[in-house]
C-alpha positions as CSV (number, residue, x, y, z in Angstrom):
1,X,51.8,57.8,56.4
2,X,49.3,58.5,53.3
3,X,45.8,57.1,54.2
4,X,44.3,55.3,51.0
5,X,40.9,56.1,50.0
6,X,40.6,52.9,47.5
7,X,41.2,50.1,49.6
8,X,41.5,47.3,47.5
9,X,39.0,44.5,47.7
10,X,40.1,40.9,48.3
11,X,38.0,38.3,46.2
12,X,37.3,35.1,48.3
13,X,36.5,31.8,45.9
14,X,34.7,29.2,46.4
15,X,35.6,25.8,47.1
16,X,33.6,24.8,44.1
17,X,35.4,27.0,42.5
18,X,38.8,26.5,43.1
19,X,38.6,22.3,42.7
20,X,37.0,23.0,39.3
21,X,40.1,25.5,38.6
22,X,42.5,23.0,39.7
23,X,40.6,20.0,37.6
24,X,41.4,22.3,34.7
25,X,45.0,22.6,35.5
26,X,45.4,19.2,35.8
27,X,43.8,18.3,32.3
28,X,45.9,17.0,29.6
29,X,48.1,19.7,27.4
30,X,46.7,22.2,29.5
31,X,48.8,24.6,31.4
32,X,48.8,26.5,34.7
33,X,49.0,29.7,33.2
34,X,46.8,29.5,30.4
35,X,43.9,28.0,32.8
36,X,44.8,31.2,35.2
37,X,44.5,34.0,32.5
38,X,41.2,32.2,31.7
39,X,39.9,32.3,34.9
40,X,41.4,35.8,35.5
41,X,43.6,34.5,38.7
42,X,47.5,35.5,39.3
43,X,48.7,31.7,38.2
44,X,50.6,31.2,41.4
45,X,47.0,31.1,43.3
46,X,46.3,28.3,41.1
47,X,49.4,26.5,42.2
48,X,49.0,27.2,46.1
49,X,45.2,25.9,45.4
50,X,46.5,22.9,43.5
51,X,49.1,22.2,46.2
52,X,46.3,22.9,48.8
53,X,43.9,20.4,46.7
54,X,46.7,17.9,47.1
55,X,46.8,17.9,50.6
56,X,43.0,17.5,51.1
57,X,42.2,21.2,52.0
58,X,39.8,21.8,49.3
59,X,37.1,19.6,48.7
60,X,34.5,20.0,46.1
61,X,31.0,19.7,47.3
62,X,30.3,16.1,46.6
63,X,26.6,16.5,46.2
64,X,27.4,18.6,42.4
65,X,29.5,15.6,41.3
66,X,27.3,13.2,41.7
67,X,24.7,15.4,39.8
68,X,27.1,16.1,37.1
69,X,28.2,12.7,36.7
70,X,24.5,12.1,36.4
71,X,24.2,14.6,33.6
72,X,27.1,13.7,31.8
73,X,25.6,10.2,31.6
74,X,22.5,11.5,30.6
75,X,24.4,13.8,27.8
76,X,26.2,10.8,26.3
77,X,22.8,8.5,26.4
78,X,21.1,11.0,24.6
79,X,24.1,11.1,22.2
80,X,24.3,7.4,21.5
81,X,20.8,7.8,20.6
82,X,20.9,10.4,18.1
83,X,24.2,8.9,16.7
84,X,21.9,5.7,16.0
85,X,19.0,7.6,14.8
86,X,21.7,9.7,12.1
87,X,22.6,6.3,11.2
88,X,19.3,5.1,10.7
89,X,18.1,8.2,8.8
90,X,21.1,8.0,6.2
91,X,20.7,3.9,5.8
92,X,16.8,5.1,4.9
93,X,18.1,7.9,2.9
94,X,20.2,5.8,0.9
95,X,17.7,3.1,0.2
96,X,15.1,5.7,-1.1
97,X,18.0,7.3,-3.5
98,X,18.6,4.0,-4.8
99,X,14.8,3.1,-5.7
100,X,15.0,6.5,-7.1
101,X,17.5,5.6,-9.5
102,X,16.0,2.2,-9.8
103,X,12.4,3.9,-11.1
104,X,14.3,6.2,-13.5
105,X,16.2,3.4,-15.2
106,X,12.9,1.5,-15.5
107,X,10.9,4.4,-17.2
108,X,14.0,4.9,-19.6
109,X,14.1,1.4,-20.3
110,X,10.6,1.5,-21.2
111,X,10.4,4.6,-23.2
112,X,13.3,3.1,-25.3
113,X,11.4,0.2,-25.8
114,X,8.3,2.5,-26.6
115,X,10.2,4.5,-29.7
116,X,11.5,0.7,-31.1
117,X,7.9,-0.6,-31.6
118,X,6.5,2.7,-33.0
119,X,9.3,3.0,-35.2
């Protein structure tokens, strides 16, 4: 029997890893084997870890969903604000562009006015 010289190396996961793989697979439109090519994983280890998920067999550490849930919250606070502050900035914008226009119509009116009393 041939003795191999390259023994090939098995790649362990994480359990963080593999509940975030399986929360991919499990999005909407998303598919089993696109989310395995992604993550450069034969698709049906993807399926054995979503079955496995199922059962309760991997659990994500609860101590990073709590912080991401607090950073997601954080992310879409900081969002709301600059959403409000884009609003403000073009309600401003817009109200300098129209005392813009409202100065230029004023001098025209004026130098038209000018020119009928000199002439």
């Amino acid at each position: 029997m041939p003795r191999y010289k390259n023994h090939k190396k098995t790649l362990r996961y994480s359990n963080e890893f593999k509940a975030k793989a399986v929360r991919l697979s499990h999005m909407e439109g998303v598919q089993v084997q696109e989310v395995a090519s992604v993550l450069d994983i034969h698709p049906f280890m993807l399926s054995r870890w979503r079955k496995e998920y199922r059962e309760g067999l991997i659990v994500a550490d609860k101590r990073t969903k709590v912080v991401s849930i607090r950073k997601e919250k954080a992310e879409l606070d900081k969002i709301n604000k600059l959403e409000k502050e884009i609003a403000r900035l073009k309600q401003e914008n817009d109200l300098l562009k129209k005392w813009q226009r409202f100065l230029a119509e004023r001098e025209q009116q004026n130098s038209s006015t000018s020119q009928e009393t000199e002439n």
